[in-house]
N, C-alpha and C positions, 0 to 999 in steps of 0.2 A: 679896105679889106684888112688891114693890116691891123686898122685898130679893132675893126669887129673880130680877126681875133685873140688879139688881146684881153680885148672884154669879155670874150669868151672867156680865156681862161683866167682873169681877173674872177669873174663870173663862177668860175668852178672852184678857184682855189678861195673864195668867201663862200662857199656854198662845204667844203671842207670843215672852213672855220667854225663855219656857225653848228656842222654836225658836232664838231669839238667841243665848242660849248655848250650846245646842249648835252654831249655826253659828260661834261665837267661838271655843270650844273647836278647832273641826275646824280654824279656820283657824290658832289657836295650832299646833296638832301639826302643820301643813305646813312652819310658820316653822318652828320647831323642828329638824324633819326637814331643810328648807335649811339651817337654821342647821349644825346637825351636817354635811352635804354640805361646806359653804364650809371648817370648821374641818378638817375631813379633808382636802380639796383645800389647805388651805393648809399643814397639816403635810408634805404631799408635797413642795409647793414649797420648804419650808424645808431638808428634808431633799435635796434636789436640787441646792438653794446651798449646802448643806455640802461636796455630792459636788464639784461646782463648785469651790466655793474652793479643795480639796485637787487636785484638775486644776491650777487655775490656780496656787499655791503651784509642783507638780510641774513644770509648762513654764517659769511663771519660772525656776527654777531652771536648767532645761536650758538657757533662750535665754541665760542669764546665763554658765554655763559655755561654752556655745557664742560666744559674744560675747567672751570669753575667750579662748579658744583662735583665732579670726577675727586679734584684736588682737597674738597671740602669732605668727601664719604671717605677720603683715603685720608685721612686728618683722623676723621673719627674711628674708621676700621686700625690704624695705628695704634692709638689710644686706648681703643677695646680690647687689640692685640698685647699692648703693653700691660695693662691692667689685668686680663685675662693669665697674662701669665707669670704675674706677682703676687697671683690668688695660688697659694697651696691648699686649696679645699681638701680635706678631710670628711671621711663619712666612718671611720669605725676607730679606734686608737691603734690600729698595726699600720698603720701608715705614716706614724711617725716615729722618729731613731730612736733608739735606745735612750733613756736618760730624758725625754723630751714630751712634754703633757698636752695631749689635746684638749685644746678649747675653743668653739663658737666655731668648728672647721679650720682650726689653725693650730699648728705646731705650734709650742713656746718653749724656750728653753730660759730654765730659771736659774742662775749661776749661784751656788752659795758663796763663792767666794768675793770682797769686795775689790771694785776695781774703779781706776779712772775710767771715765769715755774714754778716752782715747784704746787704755785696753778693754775695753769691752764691746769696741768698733772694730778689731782688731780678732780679738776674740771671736765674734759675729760674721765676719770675712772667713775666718779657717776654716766654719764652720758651714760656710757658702748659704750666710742668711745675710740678716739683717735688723740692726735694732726696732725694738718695738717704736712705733711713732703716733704721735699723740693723733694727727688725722684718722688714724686709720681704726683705732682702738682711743674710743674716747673713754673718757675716768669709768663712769657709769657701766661698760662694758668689762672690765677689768676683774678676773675673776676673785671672789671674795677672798682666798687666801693669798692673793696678792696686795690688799689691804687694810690687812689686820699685823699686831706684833710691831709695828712702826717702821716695817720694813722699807728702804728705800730701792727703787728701780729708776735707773736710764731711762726714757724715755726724751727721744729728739732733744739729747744734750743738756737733760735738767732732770733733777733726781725726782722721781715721783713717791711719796703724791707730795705736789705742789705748795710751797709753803713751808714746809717742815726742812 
């Protein structure tokens, strides 16, 4: 009797056990199951920062060319701006000083007096210009009383006209 009941409760307490493990079990297969969920959600996300980096690869690129070509129109609007406003264009002769001849839209001031470059770069500074320069005012350009009489002019640190 004694041992019937012990095997009884031998009997109860593996009939315990085994509810345990089956509840262990079931609770195993849920993890499991998340577990598998989480690794799936995270292979999406990985696969979405792949997508991503080649995005971002892609737009750097473009801001970069774009940043490029910004620093390229701003190169030339400089240069427009620069030039634009070393143009004294003239449209009627009251628009330039006293003593000073319009020609081709530009101011010229003809000095009678002879001078070195040096004073007549000097001169030209007082005067908040600047010597005539052979780029800008080729020979051809150069108004005809300016080459006649064997007169010589400054032009970019050599007496014009050239030769003489």
């Amino acid at each position: 009797m004694e041992q019937a009941t012990e095997r009884s409760h031998f009997s109860q307490e593996a009939q315990v056990w085994k509810q345990s493990l089956r509840q262990t079990q079931q609770e195993l297969a849920w993890v499991q199951e998340e577990l598998q969920q989480a690794w799936q959600e995270a292979h999406r996300s990985q696969q979405e920062l792949a997508r991503q980096d080649v995005e971002l690869v892609r737009v750097s690129g473009a801001l970069n060319a774009t940043q490029k070509e910004l620093q390229d129109v701003q190169g030339k609007l400089n240069a427009i701006q620069k030039a634009a406003s070393s143009l004294r264009v003239c449209l009627n002769a009251d628009c330039c000083p006293s003593g000073w001849l319009l020609y081709r839209g530009k101011c010229l001031f003809i000095s009678t007096m002879k001078k070195s470059w040096w004073e007549s770069y000097r001169d030209c500074m007082g005067k908040s210009s600047h010597l005539l320069i052979q780029d800008e005012w080729e020979m051809w350009m150069l108004p005809q009383f300016l080459q006649t009489d064997g007169a010589k002019y400054w032009i970019r640190g050599r007496y014009w006209p050239l030769g003489i």
